[in-house]
N, CA, C and O atoms as a GROMACS GRO file, in nm:
protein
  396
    1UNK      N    1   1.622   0.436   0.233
    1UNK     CA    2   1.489   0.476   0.275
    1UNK      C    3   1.460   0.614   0.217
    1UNK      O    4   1.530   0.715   0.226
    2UNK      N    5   1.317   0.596   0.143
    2UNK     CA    6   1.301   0.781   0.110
    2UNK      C    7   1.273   0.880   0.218
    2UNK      O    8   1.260   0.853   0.337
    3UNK      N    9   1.264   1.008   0.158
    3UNK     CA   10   1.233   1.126   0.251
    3UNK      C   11   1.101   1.105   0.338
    3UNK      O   12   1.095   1.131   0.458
    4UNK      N   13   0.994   1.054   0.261
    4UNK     CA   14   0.865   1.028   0.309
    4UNK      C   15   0.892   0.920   0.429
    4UNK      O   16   0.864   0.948   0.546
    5UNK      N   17   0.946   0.805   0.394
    5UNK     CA   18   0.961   0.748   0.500
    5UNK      C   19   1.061   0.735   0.623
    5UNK      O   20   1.060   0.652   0.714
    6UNK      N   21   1.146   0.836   0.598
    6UNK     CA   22   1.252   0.906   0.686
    6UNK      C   23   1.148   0.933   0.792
    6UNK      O   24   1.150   0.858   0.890
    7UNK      N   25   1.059   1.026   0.789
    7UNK     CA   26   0.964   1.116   0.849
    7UNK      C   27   0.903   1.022   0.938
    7UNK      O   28   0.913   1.036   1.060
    8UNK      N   29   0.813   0.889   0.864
    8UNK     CA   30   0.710   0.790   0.909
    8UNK      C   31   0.810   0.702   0.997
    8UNK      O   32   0.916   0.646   0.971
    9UNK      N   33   0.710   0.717   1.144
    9UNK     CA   34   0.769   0.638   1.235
    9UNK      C   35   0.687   0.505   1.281
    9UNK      O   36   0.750   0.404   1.311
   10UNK      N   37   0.556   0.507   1.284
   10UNK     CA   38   0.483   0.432   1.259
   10UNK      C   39   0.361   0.395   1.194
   10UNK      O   40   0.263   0.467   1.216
   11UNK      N   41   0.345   0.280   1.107
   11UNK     CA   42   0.224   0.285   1.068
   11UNK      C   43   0.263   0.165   0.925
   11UNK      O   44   0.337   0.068   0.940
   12UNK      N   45   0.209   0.193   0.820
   12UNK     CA   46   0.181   0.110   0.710
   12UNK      C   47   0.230   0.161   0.579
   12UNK      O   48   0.159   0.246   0.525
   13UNK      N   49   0.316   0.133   0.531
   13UNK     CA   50   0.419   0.186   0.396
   13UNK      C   51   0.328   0.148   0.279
   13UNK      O   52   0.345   0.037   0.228
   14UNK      N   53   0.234   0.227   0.234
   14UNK     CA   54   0.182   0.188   0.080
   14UNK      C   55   0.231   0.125  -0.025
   14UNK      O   56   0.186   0.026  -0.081
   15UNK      N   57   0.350   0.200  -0.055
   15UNK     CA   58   0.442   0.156  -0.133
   15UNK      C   59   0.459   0.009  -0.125
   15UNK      O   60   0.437  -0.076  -0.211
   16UNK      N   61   0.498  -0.004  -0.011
   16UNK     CA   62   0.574  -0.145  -0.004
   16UNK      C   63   0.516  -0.234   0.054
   16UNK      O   64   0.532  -0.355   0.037
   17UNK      N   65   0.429  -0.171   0.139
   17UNK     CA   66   0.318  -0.299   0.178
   17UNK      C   67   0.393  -0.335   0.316
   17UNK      O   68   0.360  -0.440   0.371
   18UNK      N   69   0.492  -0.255   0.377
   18UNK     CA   70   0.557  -0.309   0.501
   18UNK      C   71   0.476  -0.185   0.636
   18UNK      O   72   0.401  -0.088   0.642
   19UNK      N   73   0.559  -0.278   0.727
   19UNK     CA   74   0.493  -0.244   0.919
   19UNK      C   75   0.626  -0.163   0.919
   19UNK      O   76   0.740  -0.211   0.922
   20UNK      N   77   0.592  -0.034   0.914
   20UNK     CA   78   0.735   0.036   0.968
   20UNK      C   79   0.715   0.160   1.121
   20UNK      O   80   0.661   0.269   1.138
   21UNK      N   81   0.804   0.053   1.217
   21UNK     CA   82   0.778   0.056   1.359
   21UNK      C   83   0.906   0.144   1.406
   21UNK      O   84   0.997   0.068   1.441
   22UNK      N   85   0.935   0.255   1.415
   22UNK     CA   86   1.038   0.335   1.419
   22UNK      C   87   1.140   0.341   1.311
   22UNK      O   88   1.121   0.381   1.197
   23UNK      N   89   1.300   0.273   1.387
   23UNK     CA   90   1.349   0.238   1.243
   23UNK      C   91   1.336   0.072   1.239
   23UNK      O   92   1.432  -0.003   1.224
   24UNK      N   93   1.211   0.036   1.254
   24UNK     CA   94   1.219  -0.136   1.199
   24UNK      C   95   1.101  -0.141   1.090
   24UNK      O   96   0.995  -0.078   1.098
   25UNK      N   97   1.125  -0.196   1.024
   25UNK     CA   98   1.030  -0.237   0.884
   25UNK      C   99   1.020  -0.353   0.899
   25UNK      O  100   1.120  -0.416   0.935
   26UNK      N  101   0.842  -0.453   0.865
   26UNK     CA  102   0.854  -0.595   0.867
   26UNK      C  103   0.730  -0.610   0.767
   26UNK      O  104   0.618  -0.560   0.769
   27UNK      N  105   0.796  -0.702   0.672
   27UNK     CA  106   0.678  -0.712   0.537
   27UNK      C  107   0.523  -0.786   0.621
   27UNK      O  108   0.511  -0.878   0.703
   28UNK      N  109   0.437  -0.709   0.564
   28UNK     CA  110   0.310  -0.774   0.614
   28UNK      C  111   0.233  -0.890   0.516
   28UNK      O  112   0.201  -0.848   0.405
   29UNK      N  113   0.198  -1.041   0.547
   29UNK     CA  114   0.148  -1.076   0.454
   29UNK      C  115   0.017  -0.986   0.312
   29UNK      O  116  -0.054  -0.885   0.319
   30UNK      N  117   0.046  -1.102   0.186
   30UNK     CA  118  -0.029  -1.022   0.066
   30UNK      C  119  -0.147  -1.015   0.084
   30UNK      O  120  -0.206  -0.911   0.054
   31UNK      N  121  -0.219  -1.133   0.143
   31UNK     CA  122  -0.352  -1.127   0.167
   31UNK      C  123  -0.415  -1.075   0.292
   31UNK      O  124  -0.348  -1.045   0.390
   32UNK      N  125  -0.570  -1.062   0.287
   32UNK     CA  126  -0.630  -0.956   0.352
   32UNK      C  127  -0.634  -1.077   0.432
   32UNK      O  128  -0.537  -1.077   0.508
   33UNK      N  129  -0.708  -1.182   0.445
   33UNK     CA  130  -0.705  -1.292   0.533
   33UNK      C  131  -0.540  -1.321   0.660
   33UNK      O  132  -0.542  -1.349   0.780
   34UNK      N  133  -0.455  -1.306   0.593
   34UNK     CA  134  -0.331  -1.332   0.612
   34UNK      C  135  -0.345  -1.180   0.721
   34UNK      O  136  -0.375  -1.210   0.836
   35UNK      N  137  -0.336  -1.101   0.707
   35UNK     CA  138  -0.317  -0.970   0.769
   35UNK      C  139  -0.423  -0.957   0.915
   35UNK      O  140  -0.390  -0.946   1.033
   36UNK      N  141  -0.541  -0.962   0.861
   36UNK     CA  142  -0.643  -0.972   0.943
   36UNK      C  143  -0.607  -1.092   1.053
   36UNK      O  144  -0.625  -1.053   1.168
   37UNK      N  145  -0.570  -1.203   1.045
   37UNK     CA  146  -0.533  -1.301   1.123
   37UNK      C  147  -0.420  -1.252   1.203
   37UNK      O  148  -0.444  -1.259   1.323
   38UNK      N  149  -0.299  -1.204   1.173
   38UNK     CA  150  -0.196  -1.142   1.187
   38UNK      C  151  -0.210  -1.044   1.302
   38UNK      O  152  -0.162  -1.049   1.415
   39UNK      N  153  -0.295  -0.942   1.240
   39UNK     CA  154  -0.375  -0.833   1.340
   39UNK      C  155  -0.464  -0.822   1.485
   39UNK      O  156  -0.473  -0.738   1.575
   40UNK      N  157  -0.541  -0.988   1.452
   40UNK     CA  158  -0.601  -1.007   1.568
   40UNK      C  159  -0.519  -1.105   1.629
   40UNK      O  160  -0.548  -1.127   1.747
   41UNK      N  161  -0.407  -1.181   1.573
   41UNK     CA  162  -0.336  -1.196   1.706
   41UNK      C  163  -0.251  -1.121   1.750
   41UNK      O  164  -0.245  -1.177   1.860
   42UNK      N  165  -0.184  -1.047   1.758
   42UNK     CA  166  -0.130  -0.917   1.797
   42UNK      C  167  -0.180  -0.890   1.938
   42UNK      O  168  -0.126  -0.903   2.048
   43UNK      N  169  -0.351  -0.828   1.884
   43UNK     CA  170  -0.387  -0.782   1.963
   43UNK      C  171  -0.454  -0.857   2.103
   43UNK      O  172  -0.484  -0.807   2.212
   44UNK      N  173  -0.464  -0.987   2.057
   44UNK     CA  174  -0.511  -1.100   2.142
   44UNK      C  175  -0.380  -1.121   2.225
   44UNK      O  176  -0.394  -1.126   2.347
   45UNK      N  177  -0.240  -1.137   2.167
   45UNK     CA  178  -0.139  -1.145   2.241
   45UNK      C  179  -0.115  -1.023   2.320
   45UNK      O  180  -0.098  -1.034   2.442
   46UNK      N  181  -0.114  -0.913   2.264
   46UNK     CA  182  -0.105  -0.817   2.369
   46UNK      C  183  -0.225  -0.762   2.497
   46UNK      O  184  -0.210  -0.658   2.561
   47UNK      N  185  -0.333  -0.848   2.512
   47UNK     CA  186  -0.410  -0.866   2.588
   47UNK      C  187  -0.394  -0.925   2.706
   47UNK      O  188  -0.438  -0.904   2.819
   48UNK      N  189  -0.279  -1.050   2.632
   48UNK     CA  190  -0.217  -1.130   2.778
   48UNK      C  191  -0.069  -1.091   2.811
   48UNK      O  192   0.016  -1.161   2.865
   49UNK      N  193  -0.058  -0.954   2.762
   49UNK     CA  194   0.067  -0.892   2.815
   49UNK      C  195   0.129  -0.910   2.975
   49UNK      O  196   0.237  -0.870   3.018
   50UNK      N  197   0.053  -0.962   3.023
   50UNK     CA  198   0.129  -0.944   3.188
   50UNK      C  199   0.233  -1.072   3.139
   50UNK      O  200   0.346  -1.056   3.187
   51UNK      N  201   0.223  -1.164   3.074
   51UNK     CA  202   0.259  -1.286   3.025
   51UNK      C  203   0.444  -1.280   3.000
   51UNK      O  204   0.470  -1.161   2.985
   52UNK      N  205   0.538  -1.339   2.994
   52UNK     CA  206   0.677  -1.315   2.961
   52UNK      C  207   0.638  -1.331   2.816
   52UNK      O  208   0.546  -1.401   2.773
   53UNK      N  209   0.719  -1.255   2.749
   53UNK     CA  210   0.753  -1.278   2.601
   53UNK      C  211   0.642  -1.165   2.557
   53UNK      O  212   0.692  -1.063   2.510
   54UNK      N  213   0.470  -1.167   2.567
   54UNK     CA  214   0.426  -1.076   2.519
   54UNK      C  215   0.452  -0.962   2.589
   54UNK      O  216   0.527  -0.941   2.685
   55UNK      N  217   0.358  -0.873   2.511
   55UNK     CA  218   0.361  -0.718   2.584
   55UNK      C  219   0.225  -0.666   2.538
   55UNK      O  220   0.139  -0.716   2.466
   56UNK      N  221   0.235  -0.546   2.605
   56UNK     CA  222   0.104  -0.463   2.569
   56UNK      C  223   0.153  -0.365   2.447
   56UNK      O  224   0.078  -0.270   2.426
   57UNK      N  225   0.254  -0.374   2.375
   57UNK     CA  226   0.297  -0.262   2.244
   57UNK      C  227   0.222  -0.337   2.171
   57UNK      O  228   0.182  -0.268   2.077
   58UNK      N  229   0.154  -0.521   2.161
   58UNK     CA  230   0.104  -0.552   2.041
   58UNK      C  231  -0.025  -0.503   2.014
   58UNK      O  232  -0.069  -0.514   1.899
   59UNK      N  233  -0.108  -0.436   2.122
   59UNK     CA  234  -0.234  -0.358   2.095
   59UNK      C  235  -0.213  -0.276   1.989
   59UNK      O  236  -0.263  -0.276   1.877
   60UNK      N  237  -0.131  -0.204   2.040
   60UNK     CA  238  -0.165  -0.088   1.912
   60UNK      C  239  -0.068  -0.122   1.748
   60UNK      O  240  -0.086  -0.051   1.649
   61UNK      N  241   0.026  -0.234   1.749
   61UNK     CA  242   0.063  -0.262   1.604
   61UNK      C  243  -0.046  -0.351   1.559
   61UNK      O  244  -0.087  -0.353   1.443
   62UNK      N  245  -0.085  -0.418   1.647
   62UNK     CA  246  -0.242  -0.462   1.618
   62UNK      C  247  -0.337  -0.434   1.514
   62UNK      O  248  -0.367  -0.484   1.405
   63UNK      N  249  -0.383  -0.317   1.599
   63UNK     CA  250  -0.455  -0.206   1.547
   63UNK      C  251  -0.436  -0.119   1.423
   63UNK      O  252  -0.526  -0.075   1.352
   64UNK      N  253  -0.310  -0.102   1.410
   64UNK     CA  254  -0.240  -0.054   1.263
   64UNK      C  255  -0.229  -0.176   1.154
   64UNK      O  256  -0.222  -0.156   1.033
   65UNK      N  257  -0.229  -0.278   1.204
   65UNK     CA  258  -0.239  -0.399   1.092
   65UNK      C  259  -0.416  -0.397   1.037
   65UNK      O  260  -0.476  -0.388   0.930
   66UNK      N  261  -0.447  -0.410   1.168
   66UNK     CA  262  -0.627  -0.452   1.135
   66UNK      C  263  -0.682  -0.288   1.066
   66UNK      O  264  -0.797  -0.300   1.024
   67UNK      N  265  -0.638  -0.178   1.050
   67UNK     CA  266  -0.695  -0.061   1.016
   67UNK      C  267  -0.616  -0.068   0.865
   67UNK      O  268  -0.663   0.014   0.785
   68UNK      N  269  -0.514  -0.143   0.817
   68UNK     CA  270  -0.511  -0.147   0.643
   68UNK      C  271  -0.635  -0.199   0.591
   68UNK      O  272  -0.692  -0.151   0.493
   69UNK      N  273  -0.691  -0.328   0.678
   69UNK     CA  274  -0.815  -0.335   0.577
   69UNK      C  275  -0.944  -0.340   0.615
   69UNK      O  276  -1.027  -0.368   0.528
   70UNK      N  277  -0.994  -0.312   0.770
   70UNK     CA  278  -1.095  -0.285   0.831
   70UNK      C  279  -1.095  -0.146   0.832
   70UNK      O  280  -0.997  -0.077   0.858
   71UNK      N  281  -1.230  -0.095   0.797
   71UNK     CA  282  -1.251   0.076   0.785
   71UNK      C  283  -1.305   0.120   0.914
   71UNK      O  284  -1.273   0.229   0.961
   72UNK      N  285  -1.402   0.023   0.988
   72UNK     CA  286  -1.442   0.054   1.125
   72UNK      C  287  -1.315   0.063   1.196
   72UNK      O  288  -1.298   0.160   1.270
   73UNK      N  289  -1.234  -0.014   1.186
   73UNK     CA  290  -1.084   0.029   1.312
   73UNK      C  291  -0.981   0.133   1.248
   73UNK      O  292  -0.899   0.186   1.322
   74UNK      N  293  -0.983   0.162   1.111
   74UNK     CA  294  -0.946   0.282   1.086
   74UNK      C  295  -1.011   0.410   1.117
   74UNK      O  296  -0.948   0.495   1.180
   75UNK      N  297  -1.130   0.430   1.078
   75UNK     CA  298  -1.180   0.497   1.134
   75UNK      C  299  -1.148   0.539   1.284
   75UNK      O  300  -1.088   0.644   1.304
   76UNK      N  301  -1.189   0.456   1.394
   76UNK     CA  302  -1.140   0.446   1.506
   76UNK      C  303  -1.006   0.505   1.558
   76UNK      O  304  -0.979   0.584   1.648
   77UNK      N  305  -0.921   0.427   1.451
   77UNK     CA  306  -0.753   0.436   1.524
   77UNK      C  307  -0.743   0.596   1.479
   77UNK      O  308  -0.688   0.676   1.554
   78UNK      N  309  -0.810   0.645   1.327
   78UNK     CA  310  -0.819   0.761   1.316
   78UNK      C  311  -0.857   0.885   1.401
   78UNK      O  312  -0.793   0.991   1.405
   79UNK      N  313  -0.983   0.853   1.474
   79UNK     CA  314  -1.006   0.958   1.540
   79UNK      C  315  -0.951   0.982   1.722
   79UNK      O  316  -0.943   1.077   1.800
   80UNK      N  317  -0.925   0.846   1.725
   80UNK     CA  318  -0.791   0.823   1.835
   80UNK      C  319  -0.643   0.877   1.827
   80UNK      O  320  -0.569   0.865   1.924
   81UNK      N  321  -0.583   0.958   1.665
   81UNK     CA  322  -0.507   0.980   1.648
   81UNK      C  323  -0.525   1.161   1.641
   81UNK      O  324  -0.431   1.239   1.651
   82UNK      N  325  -0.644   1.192   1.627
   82UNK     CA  326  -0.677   1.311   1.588
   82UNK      C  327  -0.700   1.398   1.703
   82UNK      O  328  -0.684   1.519   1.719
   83UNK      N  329  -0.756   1.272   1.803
   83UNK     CA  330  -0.766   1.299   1.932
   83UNK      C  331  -0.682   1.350   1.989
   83UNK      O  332  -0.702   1.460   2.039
   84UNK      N  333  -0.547   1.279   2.001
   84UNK     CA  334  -0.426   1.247   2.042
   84UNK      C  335  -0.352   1.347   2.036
   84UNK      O  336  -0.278   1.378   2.130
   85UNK      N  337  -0.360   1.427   1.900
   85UNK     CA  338  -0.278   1.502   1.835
   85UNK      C  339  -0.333   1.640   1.937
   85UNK      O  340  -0.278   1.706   2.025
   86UNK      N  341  -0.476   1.641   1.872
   86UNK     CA  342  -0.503   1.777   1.946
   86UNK      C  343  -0.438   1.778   2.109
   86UNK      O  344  -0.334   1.837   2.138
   87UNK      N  345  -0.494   1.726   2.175
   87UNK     CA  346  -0.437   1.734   2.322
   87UNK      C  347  -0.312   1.731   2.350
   87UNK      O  348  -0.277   1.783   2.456
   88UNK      N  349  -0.221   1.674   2.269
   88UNK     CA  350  -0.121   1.711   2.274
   88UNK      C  351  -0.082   1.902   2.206
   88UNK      O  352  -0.002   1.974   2.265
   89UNK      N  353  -0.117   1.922   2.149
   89UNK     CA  354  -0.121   2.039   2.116
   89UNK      C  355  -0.138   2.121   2.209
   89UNK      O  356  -0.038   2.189   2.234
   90UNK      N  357  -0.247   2.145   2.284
   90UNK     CA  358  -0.320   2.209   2.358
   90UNK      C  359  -0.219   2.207   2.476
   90UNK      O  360  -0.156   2.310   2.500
   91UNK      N  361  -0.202   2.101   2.548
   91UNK     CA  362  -0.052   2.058   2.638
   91UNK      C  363   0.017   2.128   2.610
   91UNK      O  364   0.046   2.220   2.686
   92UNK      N  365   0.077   2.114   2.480
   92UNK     CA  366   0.226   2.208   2.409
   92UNK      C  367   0.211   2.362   2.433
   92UNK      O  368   0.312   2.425   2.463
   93UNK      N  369   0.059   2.444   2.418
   93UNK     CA  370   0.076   2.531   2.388
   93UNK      C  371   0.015   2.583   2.510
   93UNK      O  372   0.010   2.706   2.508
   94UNK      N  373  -0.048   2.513   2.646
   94UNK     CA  374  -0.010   2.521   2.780
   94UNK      C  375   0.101   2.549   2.857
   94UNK      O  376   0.112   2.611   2.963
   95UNK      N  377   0.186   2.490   2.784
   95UNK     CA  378   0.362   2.468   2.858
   95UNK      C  379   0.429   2.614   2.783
   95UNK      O  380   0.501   2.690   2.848
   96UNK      N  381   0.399   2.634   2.666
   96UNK     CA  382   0.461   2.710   2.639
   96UNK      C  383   0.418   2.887   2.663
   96UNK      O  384   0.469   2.991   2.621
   97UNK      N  385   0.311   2.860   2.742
   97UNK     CA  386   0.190   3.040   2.787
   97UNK      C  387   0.177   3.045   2.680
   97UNK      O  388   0.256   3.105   2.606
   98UNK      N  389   0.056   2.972   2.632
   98UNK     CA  390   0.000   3.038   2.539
   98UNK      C  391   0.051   3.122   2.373
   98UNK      O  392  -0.005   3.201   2.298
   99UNK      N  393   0.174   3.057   2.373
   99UNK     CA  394   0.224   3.173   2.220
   99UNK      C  395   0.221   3.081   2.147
   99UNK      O  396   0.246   3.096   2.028
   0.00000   0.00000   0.00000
């Protein structure tokens, strides 16, 4: 594994075209059809998470599948991430008084 993806814990490997979910990697189909299908069941399965076998983690790999080739849910997952980040920040630098 390279340095770049040492770092990447989740999300979508350019390079390689794989789902890399901590340390698990899983090739995503070639086509956009194939992916998009892929993506919304995910997220359809993780909808009926109370269910045995699913869960609610497939929302958001979901969401990282459907945001390689939908720009409205990138967008989205984007500013959900930007979101995310800041407040966590702000938290961090709460806990820590301010330095």
């Amino acid at each position: 594994m390279s340095q770049e993806n040492a770092s990447r814990k989740f999300g979508i490997d350019p390079k390689t075209g794989r789902l890399i979910v901590w340390n698990f990697s899983v090739p995503l189909p070639r086509s956009r059809v194939g992916r998009v299908s892929l993506g919304s069941v995910f997220i359809v399965g993780g909808a009926l998470g109370f269910l045995p076998i699913l869960g609610y983690w497939m929302i958001p790999v979901g969401v990282v599948v459907l945001s390689h080739d939908l720009s409205f849910v990138r967008r989205r997952r984007r500013r959900l991430e930007v979101w995310w980040g800041r407040r966590k920040r702000a938290r961090d630098t709460r806990a820590d008084g301010g330095k």
